[in-house]
C-alpha positions in Angstrom: 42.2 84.9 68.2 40.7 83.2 71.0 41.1 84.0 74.0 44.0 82.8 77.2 43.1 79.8 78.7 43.1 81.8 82.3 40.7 84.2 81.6 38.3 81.4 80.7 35.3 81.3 83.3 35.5 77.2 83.3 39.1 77.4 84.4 38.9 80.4 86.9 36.5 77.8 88.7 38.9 74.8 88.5 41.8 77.3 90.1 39.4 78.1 92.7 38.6 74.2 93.2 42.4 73.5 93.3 43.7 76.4 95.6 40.4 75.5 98.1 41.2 71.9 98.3 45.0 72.6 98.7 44.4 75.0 101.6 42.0 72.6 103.1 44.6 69.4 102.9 47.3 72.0 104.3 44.7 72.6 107.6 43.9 68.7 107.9 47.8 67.9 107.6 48.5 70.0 110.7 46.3 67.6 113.0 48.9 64.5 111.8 51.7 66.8 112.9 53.3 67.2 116.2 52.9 70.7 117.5 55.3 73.1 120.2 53.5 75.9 120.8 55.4 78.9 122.6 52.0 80.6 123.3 48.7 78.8 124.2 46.9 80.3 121.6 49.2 78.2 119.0 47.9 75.0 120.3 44.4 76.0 118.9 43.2 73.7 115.4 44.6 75.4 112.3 46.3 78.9 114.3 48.1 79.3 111.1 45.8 79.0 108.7 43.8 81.9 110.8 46.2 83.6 112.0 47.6 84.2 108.3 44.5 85.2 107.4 43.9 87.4 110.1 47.8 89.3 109.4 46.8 89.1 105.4 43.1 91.1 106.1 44.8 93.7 108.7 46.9 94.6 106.3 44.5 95.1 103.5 42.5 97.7 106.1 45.9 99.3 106.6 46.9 99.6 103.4 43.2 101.2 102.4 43.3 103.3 105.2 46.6 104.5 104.1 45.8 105.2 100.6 43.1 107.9 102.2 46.1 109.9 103.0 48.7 109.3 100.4 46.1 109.2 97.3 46.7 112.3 94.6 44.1 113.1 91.9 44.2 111.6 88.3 45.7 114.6 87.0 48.6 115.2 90.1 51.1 115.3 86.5 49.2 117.0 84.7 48.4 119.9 86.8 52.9 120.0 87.3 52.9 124.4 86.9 55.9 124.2 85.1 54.3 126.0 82.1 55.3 123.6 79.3 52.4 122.9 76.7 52.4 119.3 76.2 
C-alpha cells in the first residue's frame, strides 16, 4: 500500500512553499491597503502579521507552563485504588 500523499517528504516541502508564499502576499497586500489605526503601534508595516505571531507564541509559553501544573503521570488510571483487577 503506498503511502498518503501528505506524509510524502516532496509534498510536506510544496505545503511549506505554498503556506510561506501565501503569508508573504498577505504582508505585501497590506502596504496597497488603506490603514486606520486606533493605536500608533498599528500603523507599523505588517502589525498583524507580528502581532499574530507574537499572541500565537505567548500562548504556546502559557499553555507549556500550564501543563507543569495540570500534568498527571502515564498511569493517573491505572493507579484509580478502587481495588478492581483489570
Amino acid at each position: 500500500m503506498s503511502e498518503h500523499w501528505l506524509v510524502r517528504p516532496s509534498t510536506i516541502r510544496l505545503l511549506w512553499r505554498v503556506f510561506i508564499a501565501v503569508l508573504a502576499l498577505t504582508v505585501a497586500a497590506e502596504f496597497f491597503v488603506a490603514h486606520h489605526p486606533h493605536f500608533d503601534v498599528e500603523s507599523l508595516p505588517a502589525f498583524g502579521a507580528w502581532y499574530g505571531f507574537l499572541a500565537c507564541a505567548g500562548m504556546i509559553v502559557f499553555a507549556k507552563g500550564l501543563a507543569l501544573f495540570l500534568k498527571r503521570r502515564d498511569t493517573y488510571y491505572d493507579d484509580a485504588g478502587d481495588g478492581r483487577d483489570d
